[in-house]
SERO-4910 file (N, C-alpha, C, O; in steps of 0.05 Angstrom, whole numbers):
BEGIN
 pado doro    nc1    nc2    nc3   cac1   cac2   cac3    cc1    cc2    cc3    oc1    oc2    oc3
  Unk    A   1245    938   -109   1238    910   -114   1212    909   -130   1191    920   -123
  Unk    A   1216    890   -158   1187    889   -166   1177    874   -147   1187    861   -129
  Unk    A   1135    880   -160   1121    863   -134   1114    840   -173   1117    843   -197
  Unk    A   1103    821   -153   1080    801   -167   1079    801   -203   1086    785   -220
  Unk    A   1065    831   -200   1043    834   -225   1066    860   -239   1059    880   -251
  Unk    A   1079    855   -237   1111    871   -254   1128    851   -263   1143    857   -281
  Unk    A   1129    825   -253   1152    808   -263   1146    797   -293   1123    790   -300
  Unk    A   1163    796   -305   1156    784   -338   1161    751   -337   1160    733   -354
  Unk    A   1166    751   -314   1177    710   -320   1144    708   -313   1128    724   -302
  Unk    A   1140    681   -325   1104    679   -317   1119    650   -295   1142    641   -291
  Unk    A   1092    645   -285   1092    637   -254   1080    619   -255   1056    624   -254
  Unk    A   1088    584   -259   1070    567   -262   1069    547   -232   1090    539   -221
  Unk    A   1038    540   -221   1034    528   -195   1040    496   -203   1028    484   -220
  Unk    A   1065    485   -181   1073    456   -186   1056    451   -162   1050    464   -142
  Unk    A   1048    424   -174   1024    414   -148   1014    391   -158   1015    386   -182
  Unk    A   1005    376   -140    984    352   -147    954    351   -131    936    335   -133
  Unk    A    958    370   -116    929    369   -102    904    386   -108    903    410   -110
  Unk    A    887    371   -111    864    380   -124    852    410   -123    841    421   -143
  Unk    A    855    423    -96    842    437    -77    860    462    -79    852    486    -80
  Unk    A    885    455    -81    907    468    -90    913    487   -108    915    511   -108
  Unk    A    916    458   -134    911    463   -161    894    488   -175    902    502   -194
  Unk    A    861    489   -160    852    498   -164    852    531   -158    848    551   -171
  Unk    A    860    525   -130    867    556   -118    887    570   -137    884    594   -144
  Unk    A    904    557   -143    929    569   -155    912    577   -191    912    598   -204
  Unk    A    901    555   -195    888    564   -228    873    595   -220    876    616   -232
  Unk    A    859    591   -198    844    613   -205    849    641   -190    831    656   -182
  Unk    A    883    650   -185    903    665   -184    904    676   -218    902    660   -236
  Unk    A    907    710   -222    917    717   -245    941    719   -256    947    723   -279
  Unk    A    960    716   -232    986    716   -243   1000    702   -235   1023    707   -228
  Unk    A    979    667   -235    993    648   -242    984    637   -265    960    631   -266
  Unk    A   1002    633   -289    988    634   -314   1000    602   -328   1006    599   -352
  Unk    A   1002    586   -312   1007    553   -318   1005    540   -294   1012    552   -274
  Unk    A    995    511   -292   1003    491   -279   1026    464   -281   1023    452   -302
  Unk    A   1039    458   -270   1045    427   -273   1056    415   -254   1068    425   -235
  Unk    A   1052    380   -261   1048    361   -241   1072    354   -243   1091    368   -250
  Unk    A   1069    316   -233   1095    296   -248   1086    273   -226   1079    280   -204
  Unk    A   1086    248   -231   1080    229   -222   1090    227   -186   1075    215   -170
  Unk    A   1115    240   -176   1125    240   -159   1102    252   -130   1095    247   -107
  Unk    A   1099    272   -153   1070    298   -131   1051    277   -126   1045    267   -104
  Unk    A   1041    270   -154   1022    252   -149   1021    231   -131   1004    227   -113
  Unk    A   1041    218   -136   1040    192   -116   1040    206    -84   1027    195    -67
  Unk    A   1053    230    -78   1052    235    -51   1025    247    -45   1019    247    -22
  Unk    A   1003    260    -67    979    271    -60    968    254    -54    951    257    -36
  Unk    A    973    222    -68    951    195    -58    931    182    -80    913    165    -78
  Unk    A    942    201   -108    929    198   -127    935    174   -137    957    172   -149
  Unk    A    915    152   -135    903    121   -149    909    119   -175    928    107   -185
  Unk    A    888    133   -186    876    139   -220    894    162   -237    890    186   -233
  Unk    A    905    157   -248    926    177   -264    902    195   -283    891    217   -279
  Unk    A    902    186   -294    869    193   -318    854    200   -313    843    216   -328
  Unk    A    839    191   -284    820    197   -277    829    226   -268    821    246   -281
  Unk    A    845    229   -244    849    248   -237    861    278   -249    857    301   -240
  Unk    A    879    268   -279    872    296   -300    852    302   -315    850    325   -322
  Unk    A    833    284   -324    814    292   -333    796    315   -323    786    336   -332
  Unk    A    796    298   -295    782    322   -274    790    351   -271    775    371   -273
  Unk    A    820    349   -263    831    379   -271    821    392   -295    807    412   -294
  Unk    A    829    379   -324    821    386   -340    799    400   -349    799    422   -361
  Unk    A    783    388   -344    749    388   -336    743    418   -323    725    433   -332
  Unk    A    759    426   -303    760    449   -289    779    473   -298    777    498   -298
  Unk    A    794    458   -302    818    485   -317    827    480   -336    843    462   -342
  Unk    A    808    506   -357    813    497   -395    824    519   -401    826    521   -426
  Unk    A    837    548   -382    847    570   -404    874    566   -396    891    578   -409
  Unk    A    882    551   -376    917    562   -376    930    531   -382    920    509   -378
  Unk    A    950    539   -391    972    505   -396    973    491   -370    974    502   -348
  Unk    A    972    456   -379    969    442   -361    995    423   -364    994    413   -387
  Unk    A   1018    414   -350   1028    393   -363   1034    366   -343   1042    368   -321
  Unk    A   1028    341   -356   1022    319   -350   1045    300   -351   1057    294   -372
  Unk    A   1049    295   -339   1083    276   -352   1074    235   -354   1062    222   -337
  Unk    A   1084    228   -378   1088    203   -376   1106    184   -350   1115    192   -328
  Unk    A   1105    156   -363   1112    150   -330   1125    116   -340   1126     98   -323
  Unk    A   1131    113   -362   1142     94   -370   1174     89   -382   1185    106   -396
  Unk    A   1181     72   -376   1214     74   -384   1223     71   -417   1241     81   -431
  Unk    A   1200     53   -424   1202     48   -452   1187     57   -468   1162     56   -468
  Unk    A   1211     76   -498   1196     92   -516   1176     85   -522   1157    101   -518
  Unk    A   1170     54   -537   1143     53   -548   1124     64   -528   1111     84   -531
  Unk    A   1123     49   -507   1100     57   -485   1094     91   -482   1073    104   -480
  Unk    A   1126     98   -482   1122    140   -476   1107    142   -495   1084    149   -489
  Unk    A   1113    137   -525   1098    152   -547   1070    139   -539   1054    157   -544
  Unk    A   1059    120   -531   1036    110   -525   1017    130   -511    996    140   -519
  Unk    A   1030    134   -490   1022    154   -469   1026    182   -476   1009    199   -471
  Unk    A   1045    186   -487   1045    215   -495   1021    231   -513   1013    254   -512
  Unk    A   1008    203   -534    998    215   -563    966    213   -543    947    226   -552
  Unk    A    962    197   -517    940    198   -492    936    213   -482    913    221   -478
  Unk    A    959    226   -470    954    252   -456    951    271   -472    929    282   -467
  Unk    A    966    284   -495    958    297   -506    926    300   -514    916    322   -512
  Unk    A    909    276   -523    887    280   -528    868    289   -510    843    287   -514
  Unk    A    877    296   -491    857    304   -463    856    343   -466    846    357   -449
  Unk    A    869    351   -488    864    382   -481    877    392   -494    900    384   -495
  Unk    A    867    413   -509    887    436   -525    908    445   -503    931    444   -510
  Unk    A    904    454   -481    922    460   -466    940    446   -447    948    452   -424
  Unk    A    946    423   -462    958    399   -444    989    399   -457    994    394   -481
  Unk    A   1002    403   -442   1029    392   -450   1046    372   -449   1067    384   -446
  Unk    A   1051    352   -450   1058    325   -450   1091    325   -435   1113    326   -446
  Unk    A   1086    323   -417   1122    314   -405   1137    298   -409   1128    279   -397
  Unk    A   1161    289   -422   1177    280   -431   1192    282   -413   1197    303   -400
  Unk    A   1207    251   -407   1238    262   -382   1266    267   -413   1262    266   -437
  Unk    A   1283    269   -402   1306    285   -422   1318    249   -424   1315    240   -447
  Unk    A   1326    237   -413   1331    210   -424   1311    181   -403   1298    188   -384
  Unk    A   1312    162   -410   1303    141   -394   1321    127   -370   1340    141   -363
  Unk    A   1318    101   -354   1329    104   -334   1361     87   -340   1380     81   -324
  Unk    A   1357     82   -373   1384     71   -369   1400     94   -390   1415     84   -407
  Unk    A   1397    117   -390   1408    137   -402   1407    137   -430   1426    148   -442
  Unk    A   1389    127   -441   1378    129   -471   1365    157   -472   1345    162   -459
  Unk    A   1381    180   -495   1360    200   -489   1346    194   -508   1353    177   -525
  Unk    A   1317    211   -508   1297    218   -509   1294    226   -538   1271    229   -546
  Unk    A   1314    229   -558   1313    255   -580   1300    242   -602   1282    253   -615
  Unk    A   1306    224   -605   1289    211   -627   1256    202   -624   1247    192   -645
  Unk    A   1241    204   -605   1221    206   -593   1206    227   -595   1182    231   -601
  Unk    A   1231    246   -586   1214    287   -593   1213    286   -620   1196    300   -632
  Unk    A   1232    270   -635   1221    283   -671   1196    265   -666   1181    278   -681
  Unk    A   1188    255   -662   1170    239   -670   1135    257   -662   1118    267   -675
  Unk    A   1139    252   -632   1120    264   -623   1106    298   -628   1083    308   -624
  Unk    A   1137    311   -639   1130    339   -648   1120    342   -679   1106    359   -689
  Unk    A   1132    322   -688   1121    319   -718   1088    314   -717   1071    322   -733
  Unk    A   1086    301   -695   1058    299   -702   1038    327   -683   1014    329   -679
  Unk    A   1053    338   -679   1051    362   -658   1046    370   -643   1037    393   -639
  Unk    A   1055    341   -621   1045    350   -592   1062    378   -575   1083    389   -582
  Unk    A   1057    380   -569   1060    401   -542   1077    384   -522   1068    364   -510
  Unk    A   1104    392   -521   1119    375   -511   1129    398   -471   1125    421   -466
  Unk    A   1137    379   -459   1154    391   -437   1161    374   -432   1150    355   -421
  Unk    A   1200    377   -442   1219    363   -442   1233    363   -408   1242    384   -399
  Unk    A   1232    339   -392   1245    347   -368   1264    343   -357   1280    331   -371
  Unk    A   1272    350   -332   1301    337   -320   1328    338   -338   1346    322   -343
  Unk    A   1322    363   -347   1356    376   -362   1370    388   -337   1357    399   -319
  Unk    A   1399    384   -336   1419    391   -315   1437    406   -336   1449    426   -327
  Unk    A   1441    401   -360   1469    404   -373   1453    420   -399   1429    423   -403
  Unk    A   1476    430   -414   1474    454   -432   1475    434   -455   1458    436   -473
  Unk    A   1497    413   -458   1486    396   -477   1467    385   -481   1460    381   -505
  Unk    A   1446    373   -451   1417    360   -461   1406    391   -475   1402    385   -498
  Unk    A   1401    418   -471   1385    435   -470   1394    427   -509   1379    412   -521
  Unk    A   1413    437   -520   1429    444   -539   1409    410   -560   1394    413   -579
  Unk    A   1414    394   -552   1410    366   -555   1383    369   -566   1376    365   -590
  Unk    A   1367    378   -540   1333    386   -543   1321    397   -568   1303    387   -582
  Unk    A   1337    429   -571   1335    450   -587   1335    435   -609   1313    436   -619
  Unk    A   1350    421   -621   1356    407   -655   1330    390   -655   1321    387   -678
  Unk    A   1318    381   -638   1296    365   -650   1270    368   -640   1251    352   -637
  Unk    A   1274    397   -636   1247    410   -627   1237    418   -651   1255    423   -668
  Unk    A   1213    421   -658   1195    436   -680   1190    467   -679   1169    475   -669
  Unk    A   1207    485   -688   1201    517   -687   1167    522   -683   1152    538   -672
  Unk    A   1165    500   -699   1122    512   -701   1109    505   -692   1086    511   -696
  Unk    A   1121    484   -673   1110    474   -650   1110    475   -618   1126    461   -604
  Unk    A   1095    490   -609   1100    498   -578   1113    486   -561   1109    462   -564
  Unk    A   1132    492   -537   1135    480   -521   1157    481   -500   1171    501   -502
  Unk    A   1163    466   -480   1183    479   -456   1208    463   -456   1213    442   -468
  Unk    A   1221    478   -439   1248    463   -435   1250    464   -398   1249    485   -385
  Unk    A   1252    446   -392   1251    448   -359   1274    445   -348   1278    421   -342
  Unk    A   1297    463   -340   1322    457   -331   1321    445   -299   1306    441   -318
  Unk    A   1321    441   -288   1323    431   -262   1341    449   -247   1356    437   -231
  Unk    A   1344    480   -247   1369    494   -230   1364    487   -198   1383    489   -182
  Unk    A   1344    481   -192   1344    475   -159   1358    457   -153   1377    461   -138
  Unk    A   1355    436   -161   1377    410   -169   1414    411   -172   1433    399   -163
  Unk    A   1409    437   -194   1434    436   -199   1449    455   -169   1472    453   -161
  Unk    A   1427    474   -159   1437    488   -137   1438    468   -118   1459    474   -106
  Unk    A   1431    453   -110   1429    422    -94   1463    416    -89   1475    418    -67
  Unk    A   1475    407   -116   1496    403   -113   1517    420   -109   1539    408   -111
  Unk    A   1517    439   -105   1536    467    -99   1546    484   -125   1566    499   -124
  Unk    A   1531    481   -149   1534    488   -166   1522    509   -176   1499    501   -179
  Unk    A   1521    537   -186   1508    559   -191   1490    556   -215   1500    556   -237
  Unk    A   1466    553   -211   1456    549   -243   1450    571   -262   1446    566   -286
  Unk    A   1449    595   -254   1448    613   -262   1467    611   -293   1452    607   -313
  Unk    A   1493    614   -299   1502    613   -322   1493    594   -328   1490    604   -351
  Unk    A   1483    565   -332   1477    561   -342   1450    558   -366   1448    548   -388
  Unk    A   1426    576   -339   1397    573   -352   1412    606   -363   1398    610   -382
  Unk    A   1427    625   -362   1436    642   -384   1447    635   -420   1445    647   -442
  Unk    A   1458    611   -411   1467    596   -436   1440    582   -451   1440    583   -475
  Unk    A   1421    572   -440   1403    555   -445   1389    577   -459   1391    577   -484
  Unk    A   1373    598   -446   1372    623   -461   1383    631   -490   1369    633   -510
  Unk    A   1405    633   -489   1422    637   -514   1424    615   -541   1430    619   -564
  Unk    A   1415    583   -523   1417    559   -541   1388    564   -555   1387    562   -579
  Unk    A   1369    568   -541   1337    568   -550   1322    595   -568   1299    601   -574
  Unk    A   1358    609   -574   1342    638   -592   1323    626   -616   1300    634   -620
  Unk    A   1342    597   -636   1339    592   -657   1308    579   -656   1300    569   -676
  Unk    A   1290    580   -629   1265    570   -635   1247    583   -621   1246    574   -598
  Unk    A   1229    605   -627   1214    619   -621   1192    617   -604   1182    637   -595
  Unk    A   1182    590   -596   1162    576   -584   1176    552   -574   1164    531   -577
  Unk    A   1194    552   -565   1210    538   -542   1209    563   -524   1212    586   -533
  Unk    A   1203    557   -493   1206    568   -469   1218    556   -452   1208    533   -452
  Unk    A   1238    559   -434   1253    551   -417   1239    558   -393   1229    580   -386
  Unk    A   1241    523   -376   1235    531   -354   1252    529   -327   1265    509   -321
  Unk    A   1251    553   -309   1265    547   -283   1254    528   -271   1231    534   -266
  Unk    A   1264    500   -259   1242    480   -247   1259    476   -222   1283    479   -224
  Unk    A   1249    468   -197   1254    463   -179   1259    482   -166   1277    475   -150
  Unk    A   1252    506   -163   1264    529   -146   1272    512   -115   1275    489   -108
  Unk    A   1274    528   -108   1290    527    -66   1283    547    -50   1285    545    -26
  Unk    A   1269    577    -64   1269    595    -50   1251    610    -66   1246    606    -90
  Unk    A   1240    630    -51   1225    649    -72   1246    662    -88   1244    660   -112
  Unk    A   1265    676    -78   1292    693    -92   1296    678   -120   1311    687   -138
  Unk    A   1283    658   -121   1290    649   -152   1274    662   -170   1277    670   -193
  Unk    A   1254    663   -152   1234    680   -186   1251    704   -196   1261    707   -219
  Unk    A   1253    716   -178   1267    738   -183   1296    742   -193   1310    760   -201
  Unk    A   1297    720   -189   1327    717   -213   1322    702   -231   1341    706   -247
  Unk    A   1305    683   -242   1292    684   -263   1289    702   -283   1298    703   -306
  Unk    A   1264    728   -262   1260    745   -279   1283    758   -301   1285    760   -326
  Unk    A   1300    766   -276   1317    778   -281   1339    775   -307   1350    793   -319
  Unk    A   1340    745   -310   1363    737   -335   1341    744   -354   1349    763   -368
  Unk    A   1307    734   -362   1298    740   -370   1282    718   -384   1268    721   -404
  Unk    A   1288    689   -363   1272    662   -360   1245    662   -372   1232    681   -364
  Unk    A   1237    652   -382   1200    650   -394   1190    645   -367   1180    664   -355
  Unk    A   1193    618   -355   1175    609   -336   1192    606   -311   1216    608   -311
  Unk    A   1175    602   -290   1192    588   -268   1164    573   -253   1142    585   -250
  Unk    A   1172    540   -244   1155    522   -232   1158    531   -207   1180    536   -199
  Unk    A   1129    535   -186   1145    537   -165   1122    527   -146   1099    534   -150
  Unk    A   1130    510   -123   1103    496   -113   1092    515    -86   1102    536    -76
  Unk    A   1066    498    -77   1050    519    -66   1060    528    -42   1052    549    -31
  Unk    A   1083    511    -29   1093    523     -1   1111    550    -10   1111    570      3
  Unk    A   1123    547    -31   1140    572    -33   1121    592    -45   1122    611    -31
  Unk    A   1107    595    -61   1082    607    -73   1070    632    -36   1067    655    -30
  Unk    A   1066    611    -26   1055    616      1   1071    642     21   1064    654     41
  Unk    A   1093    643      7   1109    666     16   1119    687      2   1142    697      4
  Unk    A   1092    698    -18   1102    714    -38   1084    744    -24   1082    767    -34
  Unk    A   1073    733      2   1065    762     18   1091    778     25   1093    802     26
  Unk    A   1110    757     29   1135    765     49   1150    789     22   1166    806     30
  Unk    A   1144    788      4   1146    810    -17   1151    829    -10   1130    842     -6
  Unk    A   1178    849     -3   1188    873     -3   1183    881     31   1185    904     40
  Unk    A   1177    858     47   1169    859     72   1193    875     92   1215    867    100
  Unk    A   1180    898     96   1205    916    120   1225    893    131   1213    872    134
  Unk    A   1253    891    138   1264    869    145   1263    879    175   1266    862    192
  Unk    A   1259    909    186   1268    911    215   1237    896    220   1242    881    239
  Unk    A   1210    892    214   1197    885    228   1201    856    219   1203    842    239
  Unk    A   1204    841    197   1218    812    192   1226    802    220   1212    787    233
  Unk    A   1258    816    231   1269    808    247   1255    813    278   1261    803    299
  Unk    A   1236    832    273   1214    830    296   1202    809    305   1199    799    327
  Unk    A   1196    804    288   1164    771    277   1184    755    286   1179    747    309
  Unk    A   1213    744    275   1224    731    294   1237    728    320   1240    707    332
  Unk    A   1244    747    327   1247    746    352   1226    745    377   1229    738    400
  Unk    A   1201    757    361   1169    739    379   1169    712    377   1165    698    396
  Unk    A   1173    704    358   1168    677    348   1187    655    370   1178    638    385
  Unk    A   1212    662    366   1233    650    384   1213    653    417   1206    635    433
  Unk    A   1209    677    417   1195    683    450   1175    661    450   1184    638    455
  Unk    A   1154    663    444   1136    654    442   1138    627    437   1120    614    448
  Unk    A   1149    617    427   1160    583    426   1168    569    458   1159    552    474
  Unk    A   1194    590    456   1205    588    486   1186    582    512   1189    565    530
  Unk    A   1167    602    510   1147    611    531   1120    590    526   1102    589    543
  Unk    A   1118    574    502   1096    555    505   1097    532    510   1078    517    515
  Unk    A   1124    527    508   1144    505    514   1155    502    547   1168    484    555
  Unk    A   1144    525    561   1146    512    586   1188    511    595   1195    501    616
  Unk    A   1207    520    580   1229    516    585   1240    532    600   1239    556    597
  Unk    A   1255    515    625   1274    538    638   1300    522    637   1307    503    622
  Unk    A   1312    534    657   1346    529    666   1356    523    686   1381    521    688
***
């Protein structure tokens, strides 16, 4: 089994907490961050702006990405051409369509023309990915965020598909696909494995990357104390 600092997928910390955030930036082989309004609102964060700036402010060498939060294009491009101006290393999140299923595509020419740093989100399907690719800018950086946790959600294998997505994004050299939503650590590693650029993965699962190649007879040790020890603090009999 590779460990850590052998995998080629790079390893970006999903998070919204400050304290977090930071721990994870200043990890070497975690080599991106990103948020999304959802984290945010559950960290308790008020101030949208206020609160990336601050990151910003603190973490200027690895990619940061920030997602908009409005339904309507004019307003996205509003916010998009805003966030962007907060950092060379800022990537601007884009969802893949709006909430009444208007996609997004005519928006990405727009915003890449002028050359933001895009991360396109909430792709499920090979056609959004495919969709994406045509109006992405080759000379312009940027991600593609599949959602396979999601798609594993629904009993669906995402694997062929972030393999296809792969194969859709040869024609643009600076498009990177990302694994988003993992479920498990075993995703990195199958990430790696197809040969994924990135995979998002937040700090609770992050938190079990000791468990790394961990003997399983003593695994199954640790739990069977664990069961004891529950049992036994718990006061239960029969």
């Amino acid at each position: 089994m590779k460990k850590v600092e052998q995998l080629k997928v790079k390893i970006f910390a999903d998070g919204a907490e400050k304290a977090g955030m930071l721990e994870m930036a200043g990890k070497s082989w975690i080599q991106g961050l990103t948020t999304n309004p959802t984290l945010m609102r559950k960290a308790g964060i008020a101030d949208y702006k206020a609160f990336a700036k601050e990151i910003l402010g603190l973490i200027r060498e690895k990619p940061l990405s920030f997602e908009v939060f409005s339904d309507e294009f004019p307003e996205m491009e509003r916010q998009a051409m805003e966030i962007a101006s907060w950092g060379d290393n800022v990537y601007v999140k884009v969802p893949i369509t709006n909430t009444r299923r208007e996609p997004i595509y005519p928006l990405i020419r727009k915003l890449v023309a002028r050359k933001v740093k895009l991360n396109v989100t909430a792709l499920m399907t090979l056609e959004q990915v495919k969709g994406t690719v045509e109006v992405l800018d080759p000379a312009v950086p940027s991600y593609i965020s599949v959602f396979a946790g999601r798609i594993a959600d629904t009993g669906r294998d995402p694997l062929p598909l972030m393999v296809d997505s792969l194969k859709a994004m040869r024609g643009n050299p600076k498009a990177e696909l990302i694994w988003a939503s993992p479920r498990e650590l075993l995703n990195i590693f199958q990430a790696d494995e197809i040969g994924c650029h990135i995979i998002t993965v937040t700090h609770d699962i992050l938190k079990k990357l000791n468990l790394v190649g961990y003997d399983l007879s003593e695994y199954s040790l640790d739990t069977v104390k664990m069961f004891y020890q529950d049992g036994k603090a718990a006061g239960f009999g029969i």
